[in-house]
C-alpha positions as CSV (number, residue, x, y, z in Angstrom):
1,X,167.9,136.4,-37.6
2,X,165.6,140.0,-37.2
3,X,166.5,142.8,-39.7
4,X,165.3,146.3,-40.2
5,X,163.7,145.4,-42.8
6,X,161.1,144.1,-40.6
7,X,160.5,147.1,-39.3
8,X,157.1,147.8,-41.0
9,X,154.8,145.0,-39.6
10,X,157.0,144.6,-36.1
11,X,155.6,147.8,-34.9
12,X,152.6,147.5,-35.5
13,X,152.1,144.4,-34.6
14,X,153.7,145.8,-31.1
15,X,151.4,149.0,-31.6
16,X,147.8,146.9,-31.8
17,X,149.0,144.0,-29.2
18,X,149.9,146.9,-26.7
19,X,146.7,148.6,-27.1
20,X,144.6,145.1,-26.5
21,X,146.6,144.5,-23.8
22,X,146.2,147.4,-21.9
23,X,142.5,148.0,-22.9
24,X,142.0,144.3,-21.7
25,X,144.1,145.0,-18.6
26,X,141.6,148.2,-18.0
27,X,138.2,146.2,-18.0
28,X,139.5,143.1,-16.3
29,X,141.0,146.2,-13.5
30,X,137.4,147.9,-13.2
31,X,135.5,144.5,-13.3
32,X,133.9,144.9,-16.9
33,X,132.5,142.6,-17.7
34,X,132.8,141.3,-21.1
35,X,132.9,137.7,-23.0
36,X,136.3,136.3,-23.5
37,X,138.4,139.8,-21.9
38,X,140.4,137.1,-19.9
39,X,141.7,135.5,-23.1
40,X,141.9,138.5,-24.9
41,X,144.0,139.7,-22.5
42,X,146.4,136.3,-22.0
43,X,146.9,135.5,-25.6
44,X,147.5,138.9,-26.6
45,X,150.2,139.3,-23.8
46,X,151.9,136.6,-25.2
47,X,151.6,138.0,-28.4
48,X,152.9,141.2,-27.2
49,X,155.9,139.6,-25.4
50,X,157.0,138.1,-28.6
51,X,156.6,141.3,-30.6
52,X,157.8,143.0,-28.0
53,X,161.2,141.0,-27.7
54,X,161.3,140.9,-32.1
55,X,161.2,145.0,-31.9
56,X,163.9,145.0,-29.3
57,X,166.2,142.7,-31.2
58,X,165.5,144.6,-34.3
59,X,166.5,147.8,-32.1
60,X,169.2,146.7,-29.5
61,X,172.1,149.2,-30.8
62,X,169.5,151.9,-30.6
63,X,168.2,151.3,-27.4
64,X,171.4,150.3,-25.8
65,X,172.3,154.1,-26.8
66,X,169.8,155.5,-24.7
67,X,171.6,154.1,-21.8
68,X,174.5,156.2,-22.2
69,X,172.1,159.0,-21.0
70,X,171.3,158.9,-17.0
71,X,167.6,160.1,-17.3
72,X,167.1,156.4,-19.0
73,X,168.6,155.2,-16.0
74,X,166.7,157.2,-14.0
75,X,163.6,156.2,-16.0
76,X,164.1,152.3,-15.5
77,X,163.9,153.0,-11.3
78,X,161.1,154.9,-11.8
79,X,159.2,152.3,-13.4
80,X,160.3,149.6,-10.9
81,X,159.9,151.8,-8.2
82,X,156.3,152.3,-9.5
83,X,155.8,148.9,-10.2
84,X,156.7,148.0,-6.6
85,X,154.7,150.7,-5.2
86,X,151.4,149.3,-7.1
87,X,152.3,145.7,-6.2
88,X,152.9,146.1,-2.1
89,X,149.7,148.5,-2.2
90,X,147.6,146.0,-4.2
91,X,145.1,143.9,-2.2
92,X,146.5,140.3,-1.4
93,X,145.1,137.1,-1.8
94,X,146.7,134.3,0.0
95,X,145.2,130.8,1.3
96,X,141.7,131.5,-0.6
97,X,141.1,134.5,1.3
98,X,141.8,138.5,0.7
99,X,144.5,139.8,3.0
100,X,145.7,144.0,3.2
101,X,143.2,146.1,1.8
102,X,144.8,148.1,-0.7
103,X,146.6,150.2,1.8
104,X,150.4,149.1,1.7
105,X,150.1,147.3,5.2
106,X,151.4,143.5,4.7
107,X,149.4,141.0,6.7
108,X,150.8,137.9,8.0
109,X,149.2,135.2,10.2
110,X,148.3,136.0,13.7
111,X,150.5,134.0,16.1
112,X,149.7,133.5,19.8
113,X,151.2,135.5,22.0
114,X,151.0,136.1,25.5
């Protein structure tokens, strides 16, 4: 289905999605405003997921080799370590309203105790 010899325009495609992705994701993060950022942003992430999985199909033996090393391994928990880390420290919004403050406590309704 995917060749190599899509090689040239699948990464940069990747390359220029990635980059309007995360300068998108930047704004949006710091509140800059900026006409159309939130669809910039959306449409672009889908375009990057589908480059993104094309570049990986094109490249599964390689990057199924760098598996074989354990500081790969060791790379993937970092990333989902630091993806958790940024997610339960985030601020919360649940029921309309904006719960934890961006300082790793959960909050959870109050219940009455006596």
């Amino acid at each position: 289905m995917f060749n190599s010899g899509q090689k040239p325009w699948v990464s940069p495609f990747v390359a220029v999605t990635y980059a309007t992705v995360a300068v998108s994701g930047v704004l949006m993060l710091f509140h800059i405003k900026f006409p159309g950022v939130l669809h910039i942003h959306q449409w672009g992430g889908v375009l990057f997921l589908i480059g993104g999985t094309i570049h990986m199909l094109i490249n599964w033996r390689t990057l199924l080799s760098y598996f074989r090393n354990t500081k790969a391994v060791y790379g993937v928990l970092a990333g989902v370590v630091t993806i958790v880390l940024f997610v339960s420290l985030a601020p919360h919004e649940r029921d309309g309203g904006r719960h934890g403050h961006g300082k790793g406590q959960l909050t959870y309704e109050k219940t009455n105790q006596r």
